[in-house]
N, C-alpha and C positions, 0 to 999 in steps of 0.2 A: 395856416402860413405855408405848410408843404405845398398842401395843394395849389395856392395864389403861384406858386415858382413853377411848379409845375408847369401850370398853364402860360402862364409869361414864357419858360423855354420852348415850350410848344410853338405857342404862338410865333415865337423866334424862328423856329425852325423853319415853319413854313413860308413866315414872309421870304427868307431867304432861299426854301428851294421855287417859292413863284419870281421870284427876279429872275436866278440860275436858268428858269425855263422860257420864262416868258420876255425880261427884259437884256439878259446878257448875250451878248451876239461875241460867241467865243474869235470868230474869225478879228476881231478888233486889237486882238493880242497875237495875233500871228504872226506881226513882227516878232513881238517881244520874245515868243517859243522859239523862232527863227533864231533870234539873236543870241539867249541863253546857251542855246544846244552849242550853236557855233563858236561860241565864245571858249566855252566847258573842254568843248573836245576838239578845239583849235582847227577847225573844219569850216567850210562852206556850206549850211545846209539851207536848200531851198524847195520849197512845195505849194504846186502847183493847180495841186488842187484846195479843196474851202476846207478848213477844222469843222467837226462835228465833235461834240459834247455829248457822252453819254452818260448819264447820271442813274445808272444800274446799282447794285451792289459794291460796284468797285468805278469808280469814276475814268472813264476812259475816254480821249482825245484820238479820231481814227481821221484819217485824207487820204488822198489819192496824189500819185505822180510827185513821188518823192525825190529826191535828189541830191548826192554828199559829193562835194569836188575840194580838192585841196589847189590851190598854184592855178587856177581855172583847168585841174586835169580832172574828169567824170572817173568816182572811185566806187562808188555805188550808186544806181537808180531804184527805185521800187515802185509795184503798182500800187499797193497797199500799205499803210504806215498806223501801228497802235500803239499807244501808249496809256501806261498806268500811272495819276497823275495824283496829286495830295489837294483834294477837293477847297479845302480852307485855302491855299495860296491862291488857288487860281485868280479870287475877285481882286489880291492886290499885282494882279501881273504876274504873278511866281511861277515857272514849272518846276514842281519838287518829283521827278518820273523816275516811278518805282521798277517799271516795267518796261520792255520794249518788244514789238512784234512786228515783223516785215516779210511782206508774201510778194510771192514773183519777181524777186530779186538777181539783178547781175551784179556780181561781184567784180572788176576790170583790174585788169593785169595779171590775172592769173585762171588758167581751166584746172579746177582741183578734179574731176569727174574723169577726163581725157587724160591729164599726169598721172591720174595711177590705172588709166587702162594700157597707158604705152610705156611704164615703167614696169607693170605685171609681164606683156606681152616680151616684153624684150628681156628679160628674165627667161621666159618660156624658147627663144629662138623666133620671134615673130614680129616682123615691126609693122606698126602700127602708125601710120600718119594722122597727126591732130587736125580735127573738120574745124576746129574755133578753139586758136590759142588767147584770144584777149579777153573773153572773161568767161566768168564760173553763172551757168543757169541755178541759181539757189530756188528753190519752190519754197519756203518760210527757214526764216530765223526767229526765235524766239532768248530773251536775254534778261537777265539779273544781274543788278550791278550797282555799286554807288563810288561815290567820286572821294578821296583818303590821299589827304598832302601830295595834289597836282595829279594822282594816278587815277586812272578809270578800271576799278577793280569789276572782274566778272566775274560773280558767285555762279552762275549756272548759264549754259549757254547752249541753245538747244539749235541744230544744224539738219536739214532736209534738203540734201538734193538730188538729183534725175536718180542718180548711183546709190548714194550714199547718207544714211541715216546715223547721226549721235552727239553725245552729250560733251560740252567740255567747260572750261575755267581759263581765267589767263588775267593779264591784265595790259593795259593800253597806255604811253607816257606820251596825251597828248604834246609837250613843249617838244619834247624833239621826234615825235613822229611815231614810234618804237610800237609793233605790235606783237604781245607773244600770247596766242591762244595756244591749248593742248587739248584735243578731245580724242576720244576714246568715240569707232564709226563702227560699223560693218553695212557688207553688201546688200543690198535692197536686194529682193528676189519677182518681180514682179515681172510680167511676161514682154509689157512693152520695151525694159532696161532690154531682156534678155537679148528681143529680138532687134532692136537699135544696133548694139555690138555684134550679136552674131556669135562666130569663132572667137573672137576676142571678149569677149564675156569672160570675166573673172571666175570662172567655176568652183575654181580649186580653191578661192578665199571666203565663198559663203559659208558664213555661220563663225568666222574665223574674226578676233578684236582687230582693229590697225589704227594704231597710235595714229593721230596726224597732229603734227607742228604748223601753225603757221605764225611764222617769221617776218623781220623786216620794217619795211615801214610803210606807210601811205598809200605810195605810191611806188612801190617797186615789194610787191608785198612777196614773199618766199614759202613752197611747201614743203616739209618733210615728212615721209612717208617711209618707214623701211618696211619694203615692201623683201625686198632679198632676205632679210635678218626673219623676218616671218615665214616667209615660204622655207625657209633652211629650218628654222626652228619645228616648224609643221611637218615636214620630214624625218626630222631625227622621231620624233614622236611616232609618226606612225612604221619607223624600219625597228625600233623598239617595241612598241604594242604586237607588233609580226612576230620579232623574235620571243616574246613571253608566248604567245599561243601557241608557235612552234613549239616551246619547250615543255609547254602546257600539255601537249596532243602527243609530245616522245613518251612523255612522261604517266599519259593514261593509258598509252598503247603498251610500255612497260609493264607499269602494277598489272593490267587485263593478262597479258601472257603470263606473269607471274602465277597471278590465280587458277588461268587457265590449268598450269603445268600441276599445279599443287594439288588441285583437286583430282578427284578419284574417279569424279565420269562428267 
């Protein structure tokens, strides 16, 4: 009897991943993914390029020339667009998307990379003119999240750009627009940032955490960066680590003449 079910669910499995492969033409639900996400997170989203189906280990939906507009204003484009999706909904039209990943992304209405080169600079006595204030070059986003009475909660949110690498949380209130990420970045060190910036290269914050806020909504989205409250902080730190060694090196140059004097030769 075991065995009889066995083989029946087997049997099951298969006819159903030879459909998946052979008969199911994902792109025939592309409204439908179109319309869910848009619907979900009160957005415009459209993609330009065909869905592909990958039915790996972990079932993933990947396209090309992706697109998010609010009010017809362009809030994000991307080259590349993936998603982690719950393989059982997909045959009745469902996207249940665990996951999200997007490479070669602009972010528009905000340069987060340029705001805190010319908010460091100007700190230092140096200004610094913005080459591209309307959007942020992002190289991947990576995202965990699920949807909890109308909010679009982010468990983990992984951020890569030209400058700046790291991790944050936050959550999103599609109905009135309201974005509040918080992640925790620091400075990429890589030769091309360096040599991009130049003098104005953040020197003095490599290896150093920098909170970033981003705020606002939509379409008029906000960053905050204290960049002064860190460099202040990073100072008092090391006019203190100074003064311990100072008082470190009084203090063995002491005891040593101590010794010196006490002894006999």
């Amino acid at each position: 009897m075991i065995k009889k079910i066995s083989l029946a669910l087997a049997s099951l499995v298969l006819i159903l991943l030879s459909y998946l492969i052979f008969l199911l033409d994902i792109n025939d639900y592309k409204d439908n993914f179109e319309n869910i996400i848009s619907k979900k997170a009160n957005i415009e989203l459209t993609i330009d390029g065909d869905l592909n189906l990958d039915l790996g280990i972990n079932t993933n939906i990947s396209a090309e020339k992706l697109k998010i507009k609010k009010n017809n204003i362009l809030l994000i484009e991307s080259d590349e667009f993936q998603a982690s999706v719950s393989l059982s909904e997909i045959i009745n039209g469902i996207f249940d998307i665990n996951s999200i990943s997007l490479k070669n992304s602009k972010l528009y209405g905000i340069n987060i990379d340029e705001t805190i080169i010319q908010t460091y600079n100007a700190i230092a006595g140096r200004r610094y003119t913005m080459k591209n204030s309307q959007y942020s070059n992002i190289e991947l986003i990576e995202a965990r999240g699920y949807f909890k009475e109308n909010f679009l909660y982010v468990d983990n949110i992984k951020i890569l750009t030209e400058l700046l690498e790291g991790e944050g949380f936050g959550k999103i209130n599609p109905s009135n627009e309201s974005i509040n990420i918080s992640s925790n970045t620091i400075i990429r060190k890589n030769k091309e940032v360096r040599e991009k910036y130049s003098s104005f290269y953040p020197v003095y914050l490599v290896d150093t955490q920098l909170p970033v806020m981003i705020t606002g909504n939509y379409t008029n989205p906000d960053i905050d960066i204290k960049i002064s409250e860190i460099v202040a902080k990073k100072l008092k730190e090391e006019i203190k680590n100074r003064a311990i060694e100072t008082i470190k090196e009084k203090l063995k140059d002491k005891i040593q003449s101590d010794i010196n004097i006490k002894l006999p030769f």
